[in-house]
N, C-alpha and C positions, 0 to 999 in steps of 0.2 A: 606687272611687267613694266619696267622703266618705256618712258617716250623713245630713247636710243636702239632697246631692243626690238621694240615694236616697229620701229622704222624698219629696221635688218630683215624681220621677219617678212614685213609687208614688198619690200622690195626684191625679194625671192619668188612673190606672187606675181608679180608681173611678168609679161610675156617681152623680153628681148628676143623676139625671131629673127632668126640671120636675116642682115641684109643683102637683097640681088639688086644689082645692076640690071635695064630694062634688056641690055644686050645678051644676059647671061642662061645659060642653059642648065643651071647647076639646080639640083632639088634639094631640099633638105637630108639631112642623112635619117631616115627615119630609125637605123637602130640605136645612132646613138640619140635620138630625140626620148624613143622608148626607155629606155636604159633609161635615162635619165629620170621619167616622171618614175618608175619602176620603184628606182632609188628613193626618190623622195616622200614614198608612199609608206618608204621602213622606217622614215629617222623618227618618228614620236615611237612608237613601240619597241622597236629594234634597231635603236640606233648604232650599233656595233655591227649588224648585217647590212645597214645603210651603206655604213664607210666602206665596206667588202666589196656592195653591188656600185658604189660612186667610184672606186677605181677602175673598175670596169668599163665606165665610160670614159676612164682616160685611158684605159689599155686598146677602146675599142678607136681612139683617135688616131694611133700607131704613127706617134711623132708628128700629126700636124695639130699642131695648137690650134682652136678655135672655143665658139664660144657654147659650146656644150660642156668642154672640157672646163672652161673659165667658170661656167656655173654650179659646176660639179664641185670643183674646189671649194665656192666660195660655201657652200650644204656643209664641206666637209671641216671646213675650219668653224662653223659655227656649235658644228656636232662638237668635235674635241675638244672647243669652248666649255661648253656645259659639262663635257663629260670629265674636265678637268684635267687631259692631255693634252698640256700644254706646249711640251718637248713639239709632240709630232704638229698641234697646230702653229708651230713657227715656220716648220717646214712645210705645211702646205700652204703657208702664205709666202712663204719664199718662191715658192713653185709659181703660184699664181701671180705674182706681181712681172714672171716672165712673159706671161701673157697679153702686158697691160701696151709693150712697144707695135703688136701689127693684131692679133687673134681677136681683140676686141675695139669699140671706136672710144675714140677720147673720151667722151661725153659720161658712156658707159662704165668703162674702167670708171674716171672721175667718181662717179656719183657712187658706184660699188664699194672702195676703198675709202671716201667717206664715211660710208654707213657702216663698214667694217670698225673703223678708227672711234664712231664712235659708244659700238656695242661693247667692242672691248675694253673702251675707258672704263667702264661700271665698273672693272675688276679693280679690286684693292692690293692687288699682288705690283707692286710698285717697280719691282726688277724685271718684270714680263713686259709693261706698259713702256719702260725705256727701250727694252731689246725690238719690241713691238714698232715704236716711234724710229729708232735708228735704222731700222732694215727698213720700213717705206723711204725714209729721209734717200739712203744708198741708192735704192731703185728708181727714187725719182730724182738723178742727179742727172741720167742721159735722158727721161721721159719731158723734162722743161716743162712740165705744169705748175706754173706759182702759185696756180691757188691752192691746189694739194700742200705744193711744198710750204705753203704760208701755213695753212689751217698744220700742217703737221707740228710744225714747229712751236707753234702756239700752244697745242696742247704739250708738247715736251717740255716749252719752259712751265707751264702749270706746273708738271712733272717735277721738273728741278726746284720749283715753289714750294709747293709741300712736302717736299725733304727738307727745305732750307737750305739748301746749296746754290746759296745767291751766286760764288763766280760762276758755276755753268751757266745757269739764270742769266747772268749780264753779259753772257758772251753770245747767248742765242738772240737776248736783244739787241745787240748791237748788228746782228745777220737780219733780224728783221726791220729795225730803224732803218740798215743802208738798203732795202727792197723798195723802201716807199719814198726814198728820196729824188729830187730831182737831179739833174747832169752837175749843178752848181753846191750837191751838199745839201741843201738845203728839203722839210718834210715837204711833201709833192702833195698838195690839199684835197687835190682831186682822187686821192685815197683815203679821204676822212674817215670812212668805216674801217678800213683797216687800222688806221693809226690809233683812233679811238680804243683798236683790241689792245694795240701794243702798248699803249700808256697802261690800260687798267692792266694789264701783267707788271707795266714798271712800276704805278702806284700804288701797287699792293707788297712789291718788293722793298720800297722804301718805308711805307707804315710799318711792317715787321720791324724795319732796322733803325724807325724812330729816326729816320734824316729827313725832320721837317722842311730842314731849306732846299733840296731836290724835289722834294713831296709838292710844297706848295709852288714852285716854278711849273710844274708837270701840272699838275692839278688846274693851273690857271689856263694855261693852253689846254686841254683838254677839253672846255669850258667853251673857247672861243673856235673851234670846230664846226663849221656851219656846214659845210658839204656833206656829211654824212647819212644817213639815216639806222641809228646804231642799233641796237638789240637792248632792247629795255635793262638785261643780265650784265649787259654792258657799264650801262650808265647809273646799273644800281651797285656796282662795284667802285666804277669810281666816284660818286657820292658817298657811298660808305667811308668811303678813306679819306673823303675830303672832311666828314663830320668830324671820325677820328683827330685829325688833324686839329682842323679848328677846335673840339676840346680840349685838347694836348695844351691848345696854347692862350684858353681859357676866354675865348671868341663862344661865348655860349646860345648866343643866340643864331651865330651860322652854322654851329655844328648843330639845332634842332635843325634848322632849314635843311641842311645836309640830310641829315637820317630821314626824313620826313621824305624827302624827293627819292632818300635812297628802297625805304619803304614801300613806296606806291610802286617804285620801277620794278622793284622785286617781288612785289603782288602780281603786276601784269604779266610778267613771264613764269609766274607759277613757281619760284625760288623757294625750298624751305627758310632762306637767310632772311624772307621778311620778319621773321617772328626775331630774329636775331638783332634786327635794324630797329622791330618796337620797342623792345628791351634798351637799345642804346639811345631812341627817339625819349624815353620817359628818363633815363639815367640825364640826358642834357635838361629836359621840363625841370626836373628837381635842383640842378644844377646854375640854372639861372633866375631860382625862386620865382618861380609860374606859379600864379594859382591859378590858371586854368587848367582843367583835367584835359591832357594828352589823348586820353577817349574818346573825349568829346567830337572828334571830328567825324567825319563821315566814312571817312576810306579806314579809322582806326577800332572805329567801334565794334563791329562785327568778332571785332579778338580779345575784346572787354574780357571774356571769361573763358580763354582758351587757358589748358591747363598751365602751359608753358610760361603764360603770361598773368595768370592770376597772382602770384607772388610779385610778381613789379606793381601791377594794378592795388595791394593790399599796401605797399611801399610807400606807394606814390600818397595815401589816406593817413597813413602814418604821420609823412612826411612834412604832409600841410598842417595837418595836425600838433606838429613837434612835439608829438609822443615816443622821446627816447628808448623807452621800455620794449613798446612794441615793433617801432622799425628794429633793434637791434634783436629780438626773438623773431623776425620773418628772417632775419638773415642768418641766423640761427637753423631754423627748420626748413630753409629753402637752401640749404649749401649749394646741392648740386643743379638749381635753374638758376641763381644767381652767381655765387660767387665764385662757382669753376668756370666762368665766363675770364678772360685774365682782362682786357678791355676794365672791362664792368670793377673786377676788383681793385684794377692799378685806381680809380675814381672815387671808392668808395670812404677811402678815410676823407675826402673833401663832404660827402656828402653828412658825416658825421662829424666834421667836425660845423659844419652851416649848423645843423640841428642844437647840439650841445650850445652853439654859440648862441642860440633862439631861447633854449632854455634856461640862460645863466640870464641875457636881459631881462627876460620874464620875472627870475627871482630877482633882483636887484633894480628894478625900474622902482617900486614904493618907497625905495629910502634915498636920502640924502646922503646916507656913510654907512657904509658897509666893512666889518674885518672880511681880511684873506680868511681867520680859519670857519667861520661862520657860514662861507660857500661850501 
């Protein structure tokens, strides 16, 4: 079970009991309290009698919204989730986001439709995750929560990221740049963690499109950000890009620096892209003629002999070695851990041609005169 859907789950288990006022007379409604655990007791075995017995509790509301009904929905949009009804679970997120202006308190909505947003990112259905992202965006246009409406957006422009549809992408960034600025235009510092999100969405949009001179403007400021305190996920993003960068433009010793810091950020948040960052941490080792082994460290050694990475680690022996034969037969029989990497491949004729060029001095270092056709 992913950490997003575990949240969702675990946040279903908690007790939101209505709250009273010390002046108020009002008792809980016990049928629809009943109804409701009733319902929640179908949806592992019978979750299609679940969704039957959880409208029941919005029928037993009889037009007043509150937060029996609110938690009813939200059982029922996780059911449809799974169950892959997708149609009716838009519409019971549309239902429920009407809930979100008086029936439940800020805090609650908030934290609800968070955990919502992010159990259903997991899904790969890309045209559900936009309709998804635009109906909260709609609903929280009169509800004035910026943090929802920041966090939504963020993940939308992702959204627009992995399509590659950078103009929507630069249009939602330009809605979240003017959020964090101050009255004068200018980024408002005292939002560092925020800004910090919105560079790493802009500097990953600019590595795609290979415009180093925005990349490393962005990249610098993001750098000199002291206010913050980011998300490891964060700042292994944009280190990732800053490597990239830096080897693009043949800075080989800050693009290790780079992957190296982007590496360990990405360990600490539990990121599968670490293993993706040692691959590009040993692609720059080889690249600035290290003969120290990139293993060797402490934070790197632990993945010496992870599958993924055992063909860079068999590379990187090769490579010190300037044994042409066999770096070019790992790459060979590792097509698909190394070279469907496009990163790793756009690099890899420099790394062949360093080798070959190790190999020609090698042969011609004992003579004084050498013929062309003799190499």
């Amino acid at each position: 079970m992913s950490d997003a859907e575990d949240d969702f789950m675990c946040e279903d288990e908690e007790d939101y009991g209505l709250e009273y006022s010390e002046d108020s007379n009002s008792e809980p409604d016990v049928d629809l309290e009943n109804q409701y655990y009733n319902s929640k007791s179908l949806k592992e075995d019978e979750p299609k009698g679940a969704l039957a017995s959880f409208q029941k509790v919005l029928d037993l509301e009889g037009g007043e919204k509150g937060e029996w009904g609110f938690k009813a929905l939200k059982q029922m949009i996780k059911i449809n989730f799974k169950l892959g009804n997708f149609k009716e679970m838009m519409a019971r997120y549309k239902q429920l986001l009407t809930y979100i202006k008086s029936a439940v308190t800020r805090n609650h909505s908030e934290k609800s439709i968070n955990s919502i947003l992010d159990y259903i990112s997991t899904s790969k259905n890309m045209e559900l995750l936009q309709d998804f992202y635009e109906t909260t965006l709609e609903a929280l246009k009169d509800a004035k929560n910026d943090r929802l409406w920041f966090k939504t957006n963020t993940k939308l422009g992702k959204l627009y990221y992995d399509q590659g549809d950078y103009n929507k992408l630069a249009k939602i960034l330009k809605q979240l740049h003017q959020s964090c600025q101050t009255d004068d235009g200018e980024d408002d510092l005292k939002k560092g963690t925020q800004l910090l999100e919105i560079y790493a969405l802009e500097i990953q949009m600019y590595t795609e499109q290979k415009n180093n001179k925005k990349l490393k403007a962005l990249y610098e400021q993001s750098l000199h950000i002291k206010s913050a305190i980011p998300h490891p996920l964060i700042m292994g993003v944009i280190r990732e890009c800053g490597g990239k960068m830096h080897l693009r433009e043949g800075e080989f010793e800050k693009a290790h620096t780079d992957f190296f810091e982007a590496f360990k950020n990405y360990d600490e948040s539990g990121s599968p892209r670490r293993t993706t960052c040692l691959k590009y941490l040993v692609l720059a080792n080889m690249l600035m003629k290290s003969g120290i082994n990139p293993f060797d460290s402490q934070e790197a050694k632990p993945y010496k002999n992870d599958p993924e990475i055992l063909a860079m680690t068999n590379l990187v022996n090769a490579y010190q070695l300037n044994d042409i034969n066999e770096f070019e037969k790992i790459l060979r029989q590792n097509r698909e851990t190394i070279m469907d990497d496009p990163f790793i491949r756009e690099h890899i004729e420099d790394l062949l041609r360093n080798i070959r060029t190790q190999v020609l001095i090698k042969l011609i270092r004992p003579y004084t005169r050498i013929q062309i056709p003799h190499i």
